[in-house]
C-alpha positions as CSV (number, residue, x, y, z in Angstrom):
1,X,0.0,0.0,0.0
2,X,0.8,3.4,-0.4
3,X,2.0,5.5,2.8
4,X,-0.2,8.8,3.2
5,X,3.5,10.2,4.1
6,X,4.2,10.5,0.9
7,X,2.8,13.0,-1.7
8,X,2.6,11.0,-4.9
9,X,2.1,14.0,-6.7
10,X,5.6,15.5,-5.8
11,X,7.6,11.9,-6.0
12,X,6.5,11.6,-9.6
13,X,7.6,14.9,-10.3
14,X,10.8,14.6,-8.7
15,X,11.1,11.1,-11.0
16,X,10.9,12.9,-13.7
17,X,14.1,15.0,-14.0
18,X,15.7,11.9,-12.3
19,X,18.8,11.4,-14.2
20,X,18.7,7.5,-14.5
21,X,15.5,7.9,-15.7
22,X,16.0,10.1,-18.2
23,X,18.9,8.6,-19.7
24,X,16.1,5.5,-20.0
25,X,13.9,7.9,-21.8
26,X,17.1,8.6,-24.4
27,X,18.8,5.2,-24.6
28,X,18.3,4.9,-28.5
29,X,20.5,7.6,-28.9
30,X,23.0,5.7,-27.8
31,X,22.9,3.6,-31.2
32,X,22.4,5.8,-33.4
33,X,25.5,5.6,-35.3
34,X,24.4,1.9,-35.7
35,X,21.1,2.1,-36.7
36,X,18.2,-0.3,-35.8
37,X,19.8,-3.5,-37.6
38,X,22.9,-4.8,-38.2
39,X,23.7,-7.7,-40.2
40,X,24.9,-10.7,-38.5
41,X,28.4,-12.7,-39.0
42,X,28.0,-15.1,-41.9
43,X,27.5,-19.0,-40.0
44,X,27.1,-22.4,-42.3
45,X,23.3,-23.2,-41.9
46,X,21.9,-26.8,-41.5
47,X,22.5,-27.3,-45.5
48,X,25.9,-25.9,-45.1
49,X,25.2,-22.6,-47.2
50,X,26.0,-19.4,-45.7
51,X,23.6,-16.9,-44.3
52,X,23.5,-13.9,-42.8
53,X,20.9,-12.7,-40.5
54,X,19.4,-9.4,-39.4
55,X,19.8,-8.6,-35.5
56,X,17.7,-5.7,-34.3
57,X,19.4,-3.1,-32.2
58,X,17.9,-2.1,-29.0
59,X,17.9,-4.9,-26.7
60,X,20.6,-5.9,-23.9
61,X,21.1,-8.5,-25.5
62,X,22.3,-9.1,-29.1
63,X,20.2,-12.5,-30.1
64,X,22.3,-14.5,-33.2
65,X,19.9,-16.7,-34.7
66,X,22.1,-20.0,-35.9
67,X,21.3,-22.8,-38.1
68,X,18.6,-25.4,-35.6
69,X,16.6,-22.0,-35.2
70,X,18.2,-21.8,-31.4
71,X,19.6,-18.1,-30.7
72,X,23.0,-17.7,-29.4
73,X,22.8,-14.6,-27.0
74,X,25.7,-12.4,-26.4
75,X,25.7,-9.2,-24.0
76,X,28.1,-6.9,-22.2
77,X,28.0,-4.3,-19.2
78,X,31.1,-1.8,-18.1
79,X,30.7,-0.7,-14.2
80,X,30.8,2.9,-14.2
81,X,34.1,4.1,-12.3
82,X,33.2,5.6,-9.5
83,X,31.3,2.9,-8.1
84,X,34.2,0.4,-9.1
85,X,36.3,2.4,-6.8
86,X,33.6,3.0,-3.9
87,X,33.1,-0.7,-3.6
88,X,34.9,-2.7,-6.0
89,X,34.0,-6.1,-4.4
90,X,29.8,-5.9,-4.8
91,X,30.9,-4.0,-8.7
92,X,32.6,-7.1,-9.8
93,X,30.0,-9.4,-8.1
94,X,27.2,-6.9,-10.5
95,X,28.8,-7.2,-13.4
96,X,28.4,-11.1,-13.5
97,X,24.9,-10.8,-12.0
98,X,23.9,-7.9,-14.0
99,X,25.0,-9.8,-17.1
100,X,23.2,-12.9,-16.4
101,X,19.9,-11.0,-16.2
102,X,20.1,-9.7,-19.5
103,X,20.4,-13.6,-20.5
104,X,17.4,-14.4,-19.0
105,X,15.0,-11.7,-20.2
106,X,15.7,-13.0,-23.8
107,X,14.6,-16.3,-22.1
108,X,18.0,-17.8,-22.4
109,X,20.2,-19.8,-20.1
110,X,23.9,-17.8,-19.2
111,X,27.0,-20.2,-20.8
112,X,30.0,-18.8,-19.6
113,X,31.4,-14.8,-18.9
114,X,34.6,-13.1,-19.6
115,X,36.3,-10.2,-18.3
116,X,38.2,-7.2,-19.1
117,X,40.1,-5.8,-16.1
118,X,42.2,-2.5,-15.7
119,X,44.0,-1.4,-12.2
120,X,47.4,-0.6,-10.6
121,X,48.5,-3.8,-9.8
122,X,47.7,-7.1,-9.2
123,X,46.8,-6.2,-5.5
124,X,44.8,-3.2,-6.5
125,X,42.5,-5.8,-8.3
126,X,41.7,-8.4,-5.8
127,X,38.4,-7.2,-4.7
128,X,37.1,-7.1,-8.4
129,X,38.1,-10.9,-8.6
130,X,36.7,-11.9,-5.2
131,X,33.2,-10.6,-6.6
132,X,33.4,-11.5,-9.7
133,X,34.3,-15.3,-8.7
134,X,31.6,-14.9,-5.8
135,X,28.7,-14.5,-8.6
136,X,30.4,-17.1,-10.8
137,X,30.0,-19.9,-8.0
138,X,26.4,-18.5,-7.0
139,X,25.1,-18.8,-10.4
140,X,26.8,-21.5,-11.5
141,X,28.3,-19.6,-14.9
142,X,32.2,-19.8,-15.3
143,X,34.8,-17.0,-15.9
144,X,36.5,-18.6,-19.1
145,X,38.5,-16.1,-20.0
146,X,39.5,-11.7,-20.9
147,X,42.0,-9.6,-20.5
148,X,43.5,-8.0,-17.7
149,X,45.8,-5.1,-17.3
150,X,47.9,-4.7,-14.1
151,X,49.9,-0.8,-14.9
152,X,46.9,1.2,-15.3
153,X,46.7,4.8,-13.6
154,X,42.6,3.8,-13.1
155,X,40.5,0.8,-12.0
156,X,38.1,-0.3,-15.2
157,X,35.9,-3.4,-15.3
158,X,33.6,-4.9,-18.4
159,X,32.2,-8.2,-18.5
160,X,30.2,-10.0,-21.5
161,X,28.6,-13.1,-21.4
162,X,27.7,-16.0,-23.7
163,X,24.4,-17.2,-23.3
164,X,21.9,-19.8,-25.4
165,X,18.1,-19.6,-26.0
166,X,15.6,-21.9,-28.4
167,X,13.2,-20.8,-30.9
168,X,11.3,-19.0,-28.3
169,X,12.9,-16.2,-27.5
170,X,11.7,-13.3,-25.1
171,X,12.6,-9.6,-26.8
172,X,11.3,-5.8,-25.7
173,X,10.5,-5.4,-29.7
174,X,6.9,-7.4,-29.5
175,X,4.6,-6.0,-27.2
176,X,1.4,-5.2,-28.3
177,X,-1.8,-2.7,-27.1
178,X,-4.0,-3.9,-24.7
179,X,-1.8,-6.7,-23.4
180,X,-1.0,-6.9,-19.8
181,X,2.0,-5.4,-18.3
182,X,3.4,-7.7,-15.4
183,X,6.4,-7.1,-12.6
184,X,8.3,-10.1,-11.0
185,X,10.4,-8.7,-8.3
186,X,12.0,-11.0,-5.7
187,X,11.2,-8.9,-3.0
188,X,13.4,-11.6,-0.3
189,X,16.3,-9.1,0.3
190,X,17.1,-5.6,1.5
191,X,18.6,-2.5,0.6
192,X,22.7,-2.3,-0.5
193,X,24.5,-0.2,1.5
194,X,23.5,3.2,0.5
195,X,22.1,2.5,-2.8
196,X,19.1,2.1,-4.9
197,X,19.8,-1.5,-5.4
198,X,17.4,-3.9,-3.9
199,X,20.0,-7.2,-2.9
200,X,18.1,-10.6,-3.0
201,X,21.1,-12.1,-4.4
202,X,24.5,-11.7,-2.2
203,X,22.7,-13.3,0.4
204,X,20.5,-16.1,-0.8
205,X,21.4,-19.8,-1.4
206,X,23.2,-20.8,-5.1
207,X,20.5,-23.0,-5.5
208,X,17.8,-20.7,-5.2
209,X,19.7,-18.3,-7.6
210,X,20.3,-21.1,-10.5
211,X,16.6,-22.0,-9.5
212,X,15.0,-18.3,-10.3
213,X,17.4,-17.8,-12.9
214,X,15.7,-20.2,-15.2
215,X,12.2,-18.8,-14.6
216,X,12.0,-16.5,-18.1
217,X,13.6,-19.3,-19.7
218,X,10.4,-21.5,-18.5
219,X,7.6,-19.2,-19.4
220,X,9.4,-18.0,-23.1
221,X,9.4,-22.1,-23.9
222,X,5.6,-22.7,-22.4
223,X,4.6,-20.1,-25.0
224,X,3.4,-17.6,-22.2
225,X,5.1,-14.6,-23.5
226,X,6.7,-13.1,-26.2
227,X,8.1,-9.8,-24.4
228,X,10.6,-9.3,-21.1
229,X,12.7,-6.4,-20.0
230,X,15.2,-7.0,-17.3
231,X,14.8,-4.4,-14.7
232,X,17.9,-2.2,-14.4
233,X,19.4,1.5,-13.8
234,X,16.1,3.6,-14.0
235,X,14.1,0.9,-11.7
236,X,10.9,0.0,-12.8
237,X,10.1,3.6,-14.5
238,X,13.1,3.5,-16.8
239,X,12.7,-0.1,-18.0
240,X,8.9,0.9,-18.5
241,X,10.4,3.7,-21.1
242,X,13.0,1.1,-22.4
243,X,10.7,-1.3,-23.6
244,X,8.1,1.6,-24.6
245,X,11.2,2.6,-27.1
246,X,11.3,-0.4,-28.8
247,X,7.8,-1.7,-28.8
248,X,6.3,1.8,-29.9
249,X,3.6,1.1,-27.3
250,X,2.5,3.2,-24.6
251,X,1.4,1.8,-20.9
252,X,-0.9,2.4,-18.0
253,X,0.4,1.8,-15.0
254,X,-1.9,1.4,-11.2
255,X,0.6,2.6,-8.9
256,X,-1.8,0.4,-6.3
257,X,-0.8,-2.8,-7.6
258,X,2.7,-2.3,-7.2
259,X,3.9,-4.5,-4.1
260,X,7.0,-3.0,-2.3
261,X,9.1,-3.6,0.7
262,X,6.9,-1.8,3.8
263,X,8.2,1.4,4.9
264,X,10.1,2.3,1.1
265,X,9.0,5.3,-0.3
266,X,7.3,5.2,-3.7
267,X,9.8,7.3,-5.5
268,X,12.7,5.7,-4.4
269,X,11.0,1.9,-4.8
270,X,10.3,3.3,-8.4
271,X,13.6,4.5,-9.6
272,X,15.4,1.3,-7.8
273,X,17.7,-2.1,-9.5
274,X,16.4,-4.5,-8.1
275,X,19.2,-7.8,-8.2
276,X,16.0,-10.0,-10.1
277,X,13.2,-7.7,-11.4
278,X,11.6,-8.4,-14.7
279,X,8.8,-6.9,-17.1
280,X,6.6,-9.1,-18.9
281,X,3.6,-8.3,-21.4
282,X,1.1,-11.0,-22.1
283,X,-2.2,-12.2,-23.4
284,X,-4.9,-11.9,-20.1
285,X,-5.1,-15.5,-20.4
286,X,-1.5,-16.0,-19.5
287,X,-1.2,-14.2,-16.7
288,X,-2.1,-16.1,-14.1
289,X,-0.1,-18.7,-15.5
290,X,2.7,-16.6,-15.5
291,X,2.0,-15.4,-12.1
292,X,2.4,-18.8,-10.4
293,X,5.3,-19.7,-12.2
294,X,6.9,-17.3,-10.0
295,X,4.9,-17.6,-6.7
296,X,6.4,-21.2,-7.0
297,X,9.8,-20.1,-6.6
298,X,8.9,-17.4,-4.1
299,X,8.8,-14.6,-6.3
300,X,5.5,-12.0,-6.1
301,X,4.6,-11.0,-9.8
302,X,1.9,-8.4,-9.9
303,X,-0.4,-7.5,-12.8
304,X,0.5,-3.3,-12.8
305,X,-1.2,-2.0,-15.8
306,X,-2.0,-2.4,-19.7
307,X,-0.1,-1.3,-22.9
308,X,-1.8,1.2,-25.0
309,X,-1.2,2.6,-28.7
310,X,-0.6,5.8,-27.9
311,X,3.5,6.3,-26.6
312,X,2.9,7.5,-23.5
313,X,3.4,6.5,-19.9
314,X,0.2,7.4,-17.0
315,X,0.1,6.3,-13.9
316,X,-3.1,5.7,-11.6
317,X,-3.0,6.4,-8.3
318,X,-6.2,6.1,-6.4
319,X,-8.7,8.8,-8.6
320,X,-5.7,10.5,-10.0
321,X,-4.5,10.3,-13.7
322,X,-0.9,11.2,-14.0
323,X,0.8,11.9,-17.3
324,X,4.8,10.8,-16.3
């Protein structure tokens, strides 16, 4: 429920000049120079002929479409320097966690991950490692390989990752009007430190993790939905823009059937990364299906609102019709 303490009014505003948030609003600018498409590499098909196939640009994840109509997945996330410094331990145990969320909400299953690592020495980067190896043992998805560099003036971390998915693949380019918009959060952690990031990962059991991590992979295969966006920087409000960007669709959102930890303020809960948060559109029939595929594993998933045609984010809140 929503706490009277707050005005609603004045944390949406605030949300809206919120810089994560509005680099969500603006991430296709970021591939411009690309374009929308890019060819992929040429691959021997299943009657040994080349091909080349067209990747759209826009997701986390770059989905390669190879010859037994499986998609190889292949995605990559640099940890922004400042919070590499400030804890470089929980930024190298993200940048494998991170990474294997934007595997799953293509409705894959991570392979392996490599590295690229930049500090002074080879002191100055045992933190990074002891994360990083951290989330490659709680997820079960091997460091195979990278590049490491030990005479740098400045700490730098990347990581990509290999992952695998079948013909049913999960994207943010299909969702259509009037579908239903739906938000798995595993709610079974607590607050980082000091920031936004909602940690149900650092301290829950490996087999939990590799349990939950194979969730989107379940529901793309059942045929329950076409459409997941992995929430990340920007919280819930940013991935809605994200996937608004590439789907062309607008969404109403009731601010009501959000669940959130007790005593956290809407416009913090909002804007937060939660370590497993995902977006789903669906059919109405599907929901409910989709909904206990989660409750199964512990996970709430709440029905939050319906895509529209027209590109435009509201938000109910009791009798009030907000324009974000």
């Amino acid at each position: 429920m929503i706490t009277e303490l707050e005005n609603i009014l004045e944390s949406i505003g605030q949300l809206r000049n919120h810089q994560s948030i509005v680099d969500k609003q603006h991430i296709s600018d970021t591939h411009k120079s690309i374009g929308n498409s890019v060819k992929s590499s040429i691959y021997f098909n299943k009657d040994s002929k080349y091909q080349q196939e067209n990747i759209k640009i826009g997701d986390d994840t770059a989905a390669i479409r190879q010859a037994d109509g499986s998609h190889l997945l292949f995605a990559a996330e640099g940890i922004i320097d400042s919070f590499l410094n400030a804890d470089p331990w929980f930024a190298g145990y993200s940048a494998v966690m991170v990474n294997i969320s934007d595997i799953c909400a293509m409705g894959g299953l991570p392979i392996a991950v490599t590295d690229t690592v930049y500090s002074k020495n080879v002191e100055d980067s045992a933190q990074i490692w002891e994360g990083m190896l951290a989330a490659s043992e709680k997820y079960g998805v091997p460091i195979v390989g990278g590049h490491t560099c030990y005479h740098s003036k400045n700490k730098a971390l990347s990581v990509s990752i290999l992952g695998k998915a079948t013909q049913n693949l999960l994207t943010s380019f299909d969702a259509k009007p009037n579908q239903k918009l739906l938000l798995a959060i595993d709610q079974n952690g607590t607050y980082y430190k000091e920031y936004p990031f909602w940690n149900a990962s650092t301290t829950s059991d490996s087999k939990i993790l590799q349990d939950r991590v194979k969730l989107p992979y379940q529901i793309a295969n059942q045929g329950l939905s076409n459409v997941c966006k992995d929430v990340s920087m920007g919280g819930i409000i940013g991935t809605i823009y994200m996937l608004m960007n590439t789907s062309k669709i607008g969404v109403e959102i009731n601010l009501e059937n959000i669940t959130k930890p007790a005593n956290v303020l809407w416009k913090k809960w909002l804007i937060s990364f939660p370590s497993y948060g995902y977006l789903f559109s669906c059919n109405e029939e599907n929901v409910s299906k989709i909904q206990a595929t989660f409750s199964e594993k512990g996970i709430n998933c709440d029905e939050i609102g319906t895509l529209t045609s027209k590109e435009e984010l509201i938000i109910n809140y009791k009798e009030q019709k907000i324009k974000f």
